[in-house]
C-alpha positions in Angstrom: -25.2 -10.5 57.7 -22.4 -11.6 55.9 -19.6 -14.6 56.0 -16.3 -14.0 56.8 -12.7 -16.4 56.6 -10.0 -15.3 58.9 -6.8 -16.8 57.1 -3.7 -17.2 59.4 0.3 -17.1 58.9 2.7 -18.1 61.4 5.3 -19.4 59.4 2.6 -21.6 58.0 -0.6 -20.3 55.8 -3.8 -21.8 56.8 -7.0 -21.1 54.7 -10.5 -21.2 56.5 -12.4 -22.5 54.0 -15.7 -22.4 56.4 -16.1 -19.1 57.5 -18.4 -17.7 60.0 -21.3 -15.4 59.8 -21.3 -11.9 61.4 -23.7 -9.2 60.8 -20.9 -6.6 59.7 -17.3 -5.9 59.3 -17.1 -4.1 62.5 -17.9 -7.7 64.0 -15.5 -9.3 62.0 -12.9 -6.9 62.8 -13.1 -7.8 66.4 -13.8 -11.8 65.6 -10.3 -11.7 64.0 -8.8 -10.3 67.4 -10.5 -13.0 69.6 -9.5 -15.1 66.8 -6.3 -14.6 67.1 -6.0 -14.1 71.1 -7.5 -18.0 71.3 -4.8 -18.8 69.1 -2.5 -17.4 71.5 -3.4 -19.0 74.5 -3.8 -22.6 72.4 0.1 -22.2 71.9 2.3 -19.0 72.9 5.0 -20.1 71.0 3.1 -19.6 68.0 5.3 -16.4 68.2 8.9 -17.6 67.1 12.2 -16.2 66.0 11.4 -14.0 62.9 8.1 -14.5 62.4 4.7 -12.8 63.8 1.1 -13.7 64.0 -0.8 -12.9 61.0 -5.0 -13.2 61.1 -6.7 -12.2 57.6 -10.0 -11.2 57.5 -11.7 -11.6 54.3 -15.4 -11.2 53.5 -17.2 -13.7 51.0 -16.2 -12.0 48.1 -12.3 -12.1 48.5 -11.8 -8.8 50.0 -9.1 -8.0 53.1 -10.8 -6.1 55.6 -8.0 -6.0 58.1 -5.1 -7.9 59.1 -4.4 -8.7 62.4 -0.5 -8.6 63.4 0.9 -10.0 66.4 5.0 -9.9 67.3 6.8 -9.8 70.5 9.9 -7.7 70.4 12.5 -7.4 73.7 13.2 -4.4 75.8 15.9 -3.5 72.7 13.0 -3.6 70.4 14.4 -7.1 68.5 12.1 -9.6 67.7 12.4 -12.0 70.8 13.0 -15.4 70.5 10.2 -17.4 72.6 11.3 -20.8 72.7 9.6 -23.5 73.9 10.3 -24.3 77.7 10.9 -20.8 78.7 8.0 -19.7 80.1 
């Protein structure tokens, strides 16, 4: 068992300075994709113009274990703009 802090970017850096305990890094692994998938559905437009999703996960020493990138590109493969009101 082990803690782990899953530090986000999306256009802002947040620090999780509480962390959560998992009994491996397999589990954290998958933790930082439900992570990121609630942050998602909280707000969609998390995913703007030139930026992406980003989810750290770091155990209790410091160390990236895997980063979690989420974009949304268009048919072109752009980065697509998803602006608010356009769902």
């Amino acid at each position: 068992m082990g803690r782990y802090f899953f530090h986000t970017r999306d256009g802002h850096h947040e620090i999780d300075e509480v962390g959560v305990d998992l009994p491996d890094d397999a589990a954290a692994g998958l933790e930082a994709v439900r992570y990121g998938g609630s942050l998602l559905a909280d707000d969609p437009h998390i995913l703007r113009h030139d930026q992406l999703l980003r989810v750290e996960c770091v155990d209790d020493t410091g160390r990236l274990l895997c980063t979690l990138l989420v974009t949304s590109v268009d048919a072109n493969g752009n980065l697509a703009t998803l602006a608010p009101g356009s769902e």
